[in-house]
C-alpha positions in Angstrom: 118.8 140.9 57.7 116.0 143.7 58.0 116.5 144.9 54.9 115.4 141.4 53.5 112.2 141.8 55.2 110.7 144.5 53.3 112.0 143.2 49.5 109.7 140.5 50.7 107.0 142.4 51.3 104.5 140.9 48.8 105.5 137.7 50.4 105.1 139.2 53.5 101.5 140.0 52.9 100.5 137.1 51.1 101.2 135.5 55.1 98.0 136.1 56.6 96.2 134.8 53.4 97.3 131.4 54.1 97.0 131.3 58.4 95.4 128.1 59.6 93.0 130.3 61.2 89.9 129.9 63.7 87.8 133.4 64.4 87.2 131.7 67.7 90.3 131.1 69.3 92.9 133.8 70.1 95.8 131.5 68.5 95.1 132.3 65.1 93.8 135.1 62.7 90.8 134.5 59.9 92.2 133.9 56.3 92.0 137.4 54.6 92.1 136.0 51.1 92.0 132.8 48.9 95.3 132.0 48.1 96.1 128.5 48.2 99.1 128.3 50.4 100.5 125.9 47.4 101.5 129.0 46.1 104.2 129.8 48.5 105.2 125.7 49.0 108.8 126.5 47.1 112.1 127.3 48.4 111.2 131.6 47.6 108.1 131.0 49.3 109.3 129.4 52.4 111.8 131.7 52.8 109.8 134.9 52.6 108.0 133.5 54.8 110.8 132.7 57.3 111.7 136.2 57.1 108.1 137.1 58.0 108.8 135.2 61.6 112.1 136.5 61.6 110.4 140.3 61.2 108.3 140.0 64.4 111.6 140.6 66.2 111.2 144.2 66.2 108.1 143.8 68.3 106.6 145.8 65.2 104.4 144.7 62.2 101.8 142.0 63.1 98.9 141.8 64.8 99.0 143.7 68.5 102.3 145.2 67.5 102.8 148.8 69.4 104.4 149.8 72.1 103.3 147.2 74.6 105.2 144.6 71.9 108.3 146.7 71.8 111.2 144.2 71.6 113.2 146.0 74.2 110.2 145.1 76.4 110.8 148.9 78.5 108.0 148.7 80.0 107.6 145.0 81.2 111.1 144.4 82.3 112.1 147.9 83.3 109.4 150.4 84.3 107.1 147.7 86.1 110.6 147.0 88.1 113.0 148.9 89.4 114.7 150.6 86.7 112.4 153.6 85.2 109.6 155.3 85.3 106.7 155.6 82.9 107.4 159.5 81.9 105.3 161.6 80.4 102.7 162.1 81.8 100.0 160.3 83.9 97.4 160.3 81.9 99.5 159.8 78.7 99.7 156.2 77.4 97.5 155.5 80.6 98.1 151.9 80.6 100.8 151.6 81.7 101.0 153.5 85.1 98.7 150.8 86.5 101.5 148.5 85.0 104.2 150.8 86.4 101.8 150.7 90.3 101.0 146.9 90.5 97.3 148.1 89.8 96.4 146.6 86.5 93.1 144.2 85.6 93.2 141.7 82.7 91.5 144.1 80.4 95.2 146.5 80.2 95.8 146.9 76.6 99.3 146.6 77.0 99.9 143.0 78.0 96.9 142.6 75.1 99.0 143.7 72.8 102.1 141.6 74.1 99.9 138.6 74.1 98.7 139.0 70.8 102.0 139.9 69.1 103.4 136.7 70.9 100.8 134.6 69.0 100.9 135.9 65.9 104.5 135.6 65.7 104.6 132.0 66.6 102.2 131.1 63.9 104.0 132.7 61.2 106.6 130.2 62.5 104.4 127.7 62.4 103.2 128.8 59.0 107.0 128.0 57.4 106.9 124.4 58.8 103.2 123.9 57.2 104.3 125.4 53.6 107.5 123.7 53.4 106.2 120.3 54.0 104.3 121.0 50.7 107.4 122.1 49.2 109.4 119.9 46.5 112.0 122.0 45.1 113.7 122.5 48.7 117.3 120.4 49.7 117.4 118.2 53.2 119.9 120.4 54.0 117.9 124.0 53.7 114.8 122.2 54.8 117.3 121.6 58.0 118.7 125.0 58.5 114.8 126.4 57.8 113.4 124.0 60.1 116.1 125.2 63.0 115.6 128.6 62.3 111.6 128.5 62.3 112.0 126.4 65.6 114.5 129.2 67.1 112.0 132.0 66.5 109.0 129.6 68.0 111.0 129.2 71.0 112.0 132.6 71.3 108.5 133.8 71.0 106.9 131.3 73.8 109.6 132.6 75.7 108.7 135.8 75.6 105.1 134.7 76.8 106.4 131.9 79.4 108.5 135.3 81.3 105.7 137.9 80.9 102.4 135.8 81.6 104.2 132.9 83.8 101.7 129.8 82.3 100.6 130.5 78.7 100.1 127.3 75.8 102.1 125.6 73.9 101.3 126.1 70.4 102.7 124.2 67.2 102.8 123.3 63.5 99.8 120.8 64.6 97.4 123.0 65.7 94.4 123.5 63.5 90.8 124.8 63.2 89.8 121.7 64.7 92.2 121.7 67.5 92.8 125.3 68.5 89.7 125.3 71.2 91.5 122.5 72.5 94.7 124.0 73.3 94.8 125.3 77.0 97.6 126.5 79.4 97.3 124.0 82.0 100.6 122.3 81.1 104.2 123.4 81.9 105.9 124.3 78.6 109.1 124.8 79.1 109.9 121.5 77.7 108.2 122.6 74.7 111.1 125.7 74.9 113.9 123.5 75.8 113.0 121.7 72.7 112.6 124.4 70.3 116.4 125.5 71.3 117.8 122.2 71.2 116.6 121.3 67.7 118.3 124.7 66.5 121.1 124.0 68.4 121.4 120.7 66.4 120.1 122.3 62.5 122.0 125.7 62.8 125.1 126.9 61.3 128.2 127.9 63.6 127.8 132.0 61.4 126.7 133.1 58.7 129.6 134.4 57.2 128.9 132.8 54.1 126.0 134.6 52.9 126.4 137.5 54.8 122.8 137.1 56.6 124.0 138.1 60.2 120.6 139.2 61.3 119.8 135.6 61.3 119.8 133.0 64.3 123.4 130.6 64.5 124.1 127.8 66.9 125.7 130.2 69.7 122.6 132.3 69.9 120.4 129.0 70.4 122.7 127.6 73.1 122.6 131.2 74.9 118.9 130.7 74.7 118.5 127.5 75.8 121.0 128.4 78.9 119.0 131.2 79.1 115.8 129.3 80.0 117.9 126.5 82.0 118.7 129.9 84.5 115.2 130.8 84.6 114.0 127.4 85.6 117.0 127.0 88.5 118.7 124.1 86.2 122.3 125.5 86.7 124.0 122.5 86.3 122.6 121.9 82.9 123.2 125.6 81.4 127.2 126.0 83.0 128.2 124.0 80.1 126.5 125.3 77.5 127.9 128.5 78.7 131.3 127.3 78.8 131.2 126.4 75.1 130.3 129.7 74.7 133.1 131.4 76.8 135.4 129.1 75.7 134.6 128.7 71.7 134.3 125.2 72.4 133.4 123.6 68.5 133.5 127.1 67.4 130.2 127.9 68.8 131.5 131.2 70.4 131.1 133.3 67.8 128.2 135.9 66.3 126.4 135.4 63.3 129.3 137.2 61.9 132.2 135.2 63.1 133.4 137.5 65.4 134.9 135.6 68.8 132.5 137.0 71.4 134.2 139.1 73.7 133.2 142.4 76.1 134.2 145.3 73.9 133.6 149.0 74.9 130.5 149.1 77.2 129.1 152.1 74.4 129.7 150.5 71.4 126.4 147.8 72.5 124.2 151.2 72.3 125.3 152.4 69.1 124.3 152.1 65.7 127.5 152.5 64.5 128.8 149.5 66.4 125.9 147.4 66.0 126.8 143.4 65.5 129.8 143.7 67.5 131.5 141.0 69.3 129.3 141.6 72.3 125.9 140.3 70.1 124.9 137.1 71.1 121.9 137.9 69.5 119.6 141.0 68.6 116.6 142.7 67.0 118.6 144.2 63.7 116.8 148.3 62.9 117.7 149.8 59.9 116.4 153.6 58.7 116.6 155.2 55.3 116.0 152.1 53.3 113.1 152.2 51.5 110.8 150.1 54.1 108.4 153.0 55.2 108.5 155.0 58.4 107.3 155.1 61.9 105.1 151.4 62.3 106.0 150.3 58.9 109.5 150.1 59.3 112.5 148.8 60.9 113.6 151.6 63.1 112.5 150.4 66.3 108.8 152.0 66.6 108.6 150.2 69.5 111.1 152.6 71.7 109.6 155.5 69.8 108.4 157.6 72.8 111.4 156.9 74.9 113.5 159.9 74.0 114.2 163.3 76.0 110.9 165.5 75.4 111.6 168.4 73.1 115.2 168.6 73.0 118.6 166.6 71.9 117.5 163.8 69.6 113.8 164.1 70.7 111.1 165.8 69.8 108.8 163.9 71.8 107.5 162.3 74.3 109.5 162.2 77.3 109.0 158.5 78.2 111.1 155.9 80.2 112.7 158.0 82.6 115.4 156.3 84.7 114.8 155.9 88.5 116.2 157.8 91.8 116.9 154.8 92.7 118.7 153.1 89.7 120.9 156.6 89.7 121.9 156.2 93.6 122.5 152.4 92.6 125.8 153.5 90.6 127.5 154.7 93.8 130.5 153.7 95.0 132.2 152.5 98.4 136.0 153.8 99.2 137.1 150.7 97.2 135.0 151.5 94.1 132.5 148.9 94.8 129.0 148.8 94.9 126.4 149.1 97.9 125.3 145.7 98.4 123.6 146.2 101.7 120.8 148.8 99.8 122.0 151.7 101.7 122.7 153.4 98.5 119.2 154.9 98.6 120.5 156.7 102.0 121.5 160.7 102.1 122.1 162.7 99.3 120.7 161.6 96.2 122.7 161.5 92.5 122.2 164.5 91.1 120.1 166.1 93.5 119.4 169.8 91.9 119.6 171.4 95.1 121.8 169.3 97.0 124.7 167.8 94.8 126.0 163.8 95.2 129.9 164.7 96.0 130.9 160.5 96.6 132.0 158.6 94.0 130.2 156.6 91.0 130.2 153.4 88.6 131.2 155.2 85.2 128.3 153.0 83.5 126.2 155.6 84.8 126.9 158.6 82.4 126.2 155.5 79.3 122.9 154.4 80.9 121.0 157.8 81.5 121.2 161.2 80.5 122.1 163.4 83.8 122.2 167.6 84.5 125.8 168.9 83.1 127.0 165.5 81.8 127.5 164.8 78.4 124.9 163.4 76.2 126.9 162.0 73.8 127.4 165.1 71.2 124.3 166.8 72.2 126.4 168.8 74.6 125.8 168.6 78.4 122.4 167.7 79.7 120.4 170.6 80.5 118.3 168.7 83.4 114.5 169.3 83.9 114.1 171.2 80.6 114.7 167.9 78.9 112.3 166.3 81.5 108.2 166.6 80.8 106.6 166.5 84.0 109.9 166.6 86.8 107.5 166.1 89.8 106.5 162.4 88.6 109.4 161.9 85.9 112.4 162.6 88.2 115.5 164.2 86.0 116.7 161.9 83.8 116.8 160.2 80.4 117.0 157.1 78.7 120.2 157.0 76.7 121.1 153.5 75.6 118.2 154.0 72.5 119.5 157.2 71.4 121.7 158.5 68.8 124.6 161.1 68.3 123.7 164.2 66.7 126.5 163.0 63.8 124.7 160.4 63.4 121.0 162.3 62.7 119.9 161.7 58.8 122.1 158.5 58.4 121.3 156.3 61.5 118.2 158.0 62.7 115.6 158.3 59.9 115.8 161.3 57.9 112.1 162.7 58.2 111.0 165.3 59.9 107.9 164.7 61.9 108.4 163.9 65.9 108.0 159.9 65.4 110.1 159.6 62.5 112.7 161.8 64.2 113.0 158.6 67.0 113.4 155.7 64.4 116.8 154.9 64.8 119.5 151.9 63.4 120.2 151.2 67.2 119.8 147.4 67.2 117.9 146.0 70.9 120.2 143.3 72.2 118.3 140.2 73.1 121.3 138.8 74.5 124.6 139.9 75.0 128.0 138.5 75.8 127.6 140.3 79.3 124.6 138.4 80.1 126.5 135.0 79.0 129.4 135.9 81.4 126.9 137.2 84.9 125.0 133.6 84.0 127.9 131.9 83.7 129.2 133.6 87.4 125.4 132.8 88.9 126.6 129.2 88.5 129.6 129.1 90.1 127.8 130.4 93.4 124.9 128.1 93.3 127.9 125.5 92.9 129.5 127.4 96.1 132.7 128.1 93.7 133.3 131.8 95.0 136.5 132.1 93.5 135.4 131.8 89.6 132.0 133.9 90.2 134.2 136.6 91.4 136.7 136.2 88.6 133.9 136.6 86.1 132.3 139.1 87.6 135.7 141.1 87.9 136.0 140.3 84.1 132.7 142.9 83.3 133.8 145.1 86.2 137.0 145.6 84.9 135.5 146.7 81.2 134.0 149.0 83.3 136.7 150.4 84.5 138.5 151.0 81.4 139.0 154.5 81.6 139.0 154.8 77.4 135.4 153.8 77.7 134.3 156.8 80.3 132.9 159.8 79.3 134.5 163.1 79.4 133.8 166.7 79.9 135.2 169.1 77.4 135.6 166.5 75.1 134.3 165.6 71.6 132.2 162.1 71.2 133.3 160.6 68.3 130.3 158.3 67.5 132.4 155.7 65.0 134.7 154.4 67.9 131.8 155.3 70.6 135.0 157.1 72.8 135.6 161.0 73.6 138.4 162.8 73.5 140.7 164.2 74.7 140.4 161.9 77.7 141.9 164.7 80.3 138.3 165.4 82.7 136.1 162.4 83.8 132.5 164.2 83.8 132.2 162.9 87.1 134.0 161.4 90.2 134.3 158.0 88.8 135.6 154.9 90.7 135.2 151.8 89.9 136.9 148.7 91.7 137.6 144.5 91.6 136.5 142.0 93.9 139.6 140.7 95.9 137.3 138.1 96.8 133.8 137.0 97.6 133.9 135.8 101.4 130.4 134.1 101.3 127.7 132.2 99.5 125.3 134.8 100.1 127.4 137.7 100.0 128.9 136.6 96.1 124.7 136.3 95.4 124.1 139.7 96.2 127.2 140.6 94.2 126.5 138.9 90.6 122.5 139.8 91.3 123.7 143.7 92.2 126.3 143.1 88.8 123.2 142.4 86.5 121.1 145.2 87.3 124.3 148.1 87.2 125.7 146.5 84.1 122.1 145.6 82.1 120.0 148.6 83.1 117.5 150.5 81.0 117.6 147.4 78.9 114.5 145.2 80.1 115.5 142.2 82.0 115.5 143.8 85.5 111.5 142.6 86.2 112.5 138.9 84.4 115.2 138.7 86.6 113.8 139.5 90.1 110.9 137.2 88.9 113.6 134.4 87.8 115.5 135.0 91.3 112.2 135.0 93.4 110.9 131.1 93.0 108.5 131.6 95.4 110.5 133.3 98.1 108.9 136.6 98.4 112.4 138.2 97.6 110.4 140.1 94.5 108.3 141.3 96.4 110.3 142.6 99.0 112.9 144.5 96.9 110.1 146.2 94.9 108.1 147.4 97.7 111.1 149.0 99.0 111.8 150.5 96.2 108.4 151.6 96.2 108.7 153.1 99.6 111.4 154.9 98.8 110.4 156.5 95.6 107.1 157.4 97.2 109.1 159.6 98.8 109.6 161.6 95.3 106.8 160.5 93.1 103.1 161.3 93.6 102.0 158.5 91.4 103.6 156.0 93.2 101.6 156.8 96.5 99.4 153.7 97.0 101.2 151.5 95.2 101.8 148.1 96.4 103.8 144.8 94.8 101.5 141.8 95.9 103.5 138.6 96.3 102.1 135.5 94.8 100.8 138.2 91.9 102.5 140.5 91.1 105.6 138.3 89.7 103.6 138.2 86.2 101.6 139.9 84.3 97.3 138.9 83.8 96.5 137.2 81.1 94.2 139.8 78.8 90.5 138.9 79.8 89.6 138.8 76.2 91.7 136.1 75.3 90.0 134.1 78.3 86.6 134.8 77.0 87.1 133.8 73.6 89.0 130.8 74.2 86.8 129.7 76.8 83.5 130.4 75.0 82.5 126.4 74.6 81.7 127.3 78.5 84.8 124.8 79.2 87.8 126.0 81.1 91.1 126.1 78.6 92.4 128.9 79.4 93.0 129.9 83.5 93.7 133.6 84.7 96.6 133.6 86.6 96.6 134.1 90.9 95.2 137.4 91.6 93.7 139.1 88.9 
C-alpha cells in the first residue's frame, strides 16, 4: 500500500490545491493554487486522493507532521506514562521533557504538531467525499468501498484527537469557509466516531486479497476500531461481540487485509520487517525503504521513530531517544510460579540489570524483545554493551528501544540504504495500530466487568502462554535468524526466564489487575500505556495515582524527574495548542475551550 502513495505523488500535491480552506480557522489550510477540484472528480482522481488520507498514517507528510505526529505516538502514550523516558538529552527536543514531567503549557510544539497533523489528515478525508460527489465515471459499488474507506480513516484520525486532547470537534465533508468558525468542541463526538466505524464496517470488503492492496482498511480492522472506542467509553457490552466475531471469524470478518485467520504468532515476528502483515495485524501503518519515495520526511520509513534508536552504536547512529524505564524493566519480574507482581512490589530491591548489583530472580521473556539490556542479545548486533549505547545514563537509565529496530541482516534491504544518521533509522518496520493481542486483552477486560473470571483468565492465559513458548525466547550463544524472527541453537536462555498460567483468577478485582498488568507487559514500548491508564481512570484518580508512584520511584534515579507531579483532573490529556484557540476564537466568541488546567 505505501508504495502506491508516492506513484501518486502529483496527485498527492495537487491535494492542497483544492482544500475547502479558511486562513482563519485551524481546520483547514489556504488553497495554494487554482486548480479546479473538477479536475481530480474521476475514479484516478478520487483515488489518489484516498491514498493521500490513507498516507497520513505514517504520522509523516502533511501539515504538523514530525516527531510529535509520529504514528507510534512514543511520546504521548509511552514516555508521558510509565513506559520510557525521553533520552537524549534534556535540552534536546526540549518539548517534550515538560511532556515527559506533567509540566507543559498550551504553547508545547509537540501536541501542536499532533493537533495539526490530526486536522489535516481528516480533511484530506473529507476532500475524497467532496471530489467524488463531482465524479461521473465512478460505480455505486467503488463509490461504496471509497466512501467506507474515507470514513475509516476520518474516524481513525478524530480518534487520535478524542485520546490525546479528551474534547476536540467534529469535523466533516460539510464543513466550509462559511462554517468552519462555527465549528466548536463543546459537543461529545464519539458518536461522530462510532459512526465513522460503523459505516466502514457496513461498505468494507472482508480482505483484499483480490487486488493485493493489504495496506488498506477491511471490515475486521473497522470492527476492532469501533470495539476499540466502545472500551474507551466503558460500553463493554456493546464491543464483546464485535470482538467475538473477531476471535471467532464469525462472517469471515477475522481475517487481515490479506486473508490470513488472525492468530498470536511468534511475539518477534510483530517487530520485524521481515514478518510485517502477519496474522497478528489487525491493522497497521505499512513503511517501506529503498523504493524510490525519497528519504528521511519524504518517505515511508517511519521518520516519525527516527531518533528512537541506541545513540552511536548497533543500528543507530543517533540520537539515543525513548529509553525504556526502571520501572517497566522491574515490571517483567517473576513470582515462584512465573507470574507477575500485581501488588507493585516489583519496584522493591534489586533492580533488573542493576550494573552494580545484578537482578538474580526470575523474568517474563518478553523482556529481552521489548528493550535492549547489558549482555543480552540485540538481535544480531551481538550482546548489548550497556551505557555505551546509552547518551546521557544519569537521566536515560540503561536501556534501548528495540521493537523499532532492525537486524544487522537486514541493513540496506529493510532499513534504507543511505548513509547519513537519519536515513540510517528509516526502516520497513510497520507500527501496529492494532494487533490481535489487543483484540484478545479487550476481549478478557469484558469478561471481568461481566464478573466471568473463568474466560478472562483463559484469554489472558492464551497471550501468556505465546509467551512462554520457549522457540520465541532469545538465546545466548546463538544466531538471530531475522526471516523466522527465532535464534538458534535454542540450548542457553540469555536470562532466567519464567513465565507461568493463571490456574485461576479468585476475584473481581484481583483478574482487573491481572488483564490491566497483561496490557502493559505484553504492549510496551508501543504507545497505548498513557491511553490506557487514561481509558481505565474515568474519573477515579487511579491515573493519577499509578503515575505519581511511578514518579516517586524513578525520582529516585532520574534528576529530571525531581519536581515532577501528575495532577488529577489534568493531567489525563494533553492542552489543547493555545494557537489553535486564538485563531479559532478570534470573532471574540468562545468555540473552542482549553481543557481543565492549563
Amino acid at each position: 500500500m505505501k508504495r502506491l502513495f508516492k506513484f501518486f505523488i502529483p496527485f498527492l500535491i495537487i491535494i492542497a490545491t483544492i482544500a475547502i480552506a479558511c486562513n482563519k480557522s485551524f481546520l483547514n489550510k489556504p488553497p495554494l493554487g487554482t486548480l479546479n477540484p473538477s479536475v481530480l472528480a474521476n475514479e484516478k482522481g478520487v483515488q489518489a486522493l484516498l491514498i493521500g488520507a490513507y498516507s497520513c498514517l505514517d504520522g509523516e507528510g502533511g501539515n504538523g507532521s514530525g516527531w510529535g505526529s509520529a504514528a507510534s505516538n512514543w511520546v504521548y502514550g509511552s514516555v508521558c506514562a510509565d513506559d520510557a523516558y525521553k533520552g537524549s538529552t534534556p535540552s534536546d527536543q526540549g518539548d517534550i521533557l515538560p511532556l515527559e514531567t506533567y509540566s507543559a503549557t498550551p504553547t508545547n510544539s509537540y501536541p501542536l504538531n499532533k493537533w495539526q497533523f490530526c486536522y489535516n489528515a481528516i480533511q484530506r478525508c473529507n476532500d475524497v467525499l467532496r471530489v467524488m460527489a463531482q465524479a461521473t465515471d465512478i460505480s455505486s459499488d467503488e463509490q461504496a468501498s471509497i466512501t467506507a474507506q474515507a470514513r475509516f480513516l476520518r474516524g481513525f484520525y478524530h480518534f487520535e484527537l478524542k485520546k490525546v486532547f479528551g474534547d476536540v470537534p467534529y469535523v466533516d465533508e460539510s464543513v466550509t469557509i462559511d462554517s468552519a468558525s462555527l465549528v466548536n468542541n463543546g459537543t461529545d463526538i464519539w458518536p461522530n466516531i462510532e459512526a465513522d466505524f460503523q459505516a466502514a464496517i457496513d461498505g468494507l470488503p472482508i480482505d483484499w486479497t483480490s487486488t493485493g492492496e493489504i495496506g488498506r482498511a477491511n471490515k475486521g480492522a473497522a470492527i476492532a476500531f469501533l470495539a476499540k472506542a466502545y472500551m474507551f467509553e466503558h460500553k463493554y457490552d456493546q464491543a464483546a461481540p464485535l470482538l467475538d466475531q473477531l476471535i471467532n471469524n464469525t462472517g469471515g470478518v477475522g481475517v487481515t487485509s490479506s486473508g490470513k485467520r488472525y492468530a498470536l504468532n511468534h511475539y518477534q515476528d510483530n517487530f520485524n520487517p521481515q514478518t510485517r502483515n502477519s496474522p497478528e495485524s489487525v491493522f497497521a501503518a505499512q513503511m517501506t525503504v529503498n523504493d524510490g519515495s525519497g528519504n528521511v520526511g519524504n518517505g515511508n520509513g517511519n521518520y516519525g521513530d527516527v531518533l528512537n534508536f541506541p545513540y552511536g552504536g548497533g543500528p543507530g547512529a543517533c540520537c539515543g531517544f525513548f529509553n525504556p524505564s526502571q520501572s517497566l524493566a522491574n515490571a517483567y519480574k517473576t513470582d515462584a510460579n512465573g507470574l507477575p507482581l500485581l501488588d507493585g512490589s516489583y519496584n522493591n530491591g534489586v533492580n533488573v540489570s542493576d550494573p552494580t548489583n545484578p537482578y538474580k530472580g526470575t523474568l517474563d521473556p518478553r523482556i529481552d524483545w521489548v528493550m535492549g539490556r547489558e549482555g543480552i542479545p540485540y538481535l544480531d548486533w551481538g550482546p548489548h554493551p550497556g551505557d555505551s549505547w546509552i547518551r546521557d545514563p544519569q537521566n536515560d537509565g540503561h536501556f534501548n528501544p528495540k521493537k523499532n529496530v532492525y537486524a544487522q541482516a537486514q541493513k540496506g534491504t529493510y532499513s534504507d540504504a543511505s548513509s547519513n544518521w537519519a536515513n540510517v533509522e528509516l526502516d520497513a518496520n510497520n507500527v501496529n495500530l492494532i494487533r490481535y493481542a489487543d483484540v484478545v486483552l479487550w476481549r478478557a477486560e469484558c469478561y471481568v466487568e461481566a464478573n466471568d473470571l473463568s474466560n478472562a483468565a483463559k484469554l489472558v492465559n492464551e497471550v501468556r502462554q505465546r509467551a512462554a513458548d520457549p522457540t520465541g525466547w532469545v538465546y545466548k550463544n546463538a544466531t538471530y535468524d531475522p526471516a523466522s524472527g527465532t535464534y538458534a541453537p535454542q540450548t542457553t536462555p540469555a536470562d532466567n526466564y519464567k513465565i507461568g498460567l493463571y490456574e485461576s483468577f479468585p476475584s473481581q478485582d484481583y483478574a482487573r489487575k491481572a488483564v490491566q498488568f497483561e496490557r502493559r507487559l505484553e504492549l510496551a514500548m508501543e504507545g497505548h500505556r498513557f491511553f490506557d491508564l487514561q481509558r481505565w481512570d474515568n474519573g477515579t484518580g487511579t491515573m493519577a495515582a499509578t503515575l505519581n508512584a511511578y514518579l516517586t520511584y524513578e525520582k529516585t534515579l532520574r534528576p529530571s524527574f525531581v519536581g515532577a507531579s501528575f495532577t488529577k483532573g489534568k493531567n489525563e490529556v494533553f492542552a489543547i495548542p493555545q494557537s489553535a484557540i486564538d485563531i479559532q476564537n478570534a470573532d471574540g466568541q468562545q468555540h473552542l475551550k482549553q481543557n481543565p488546567g492549563y
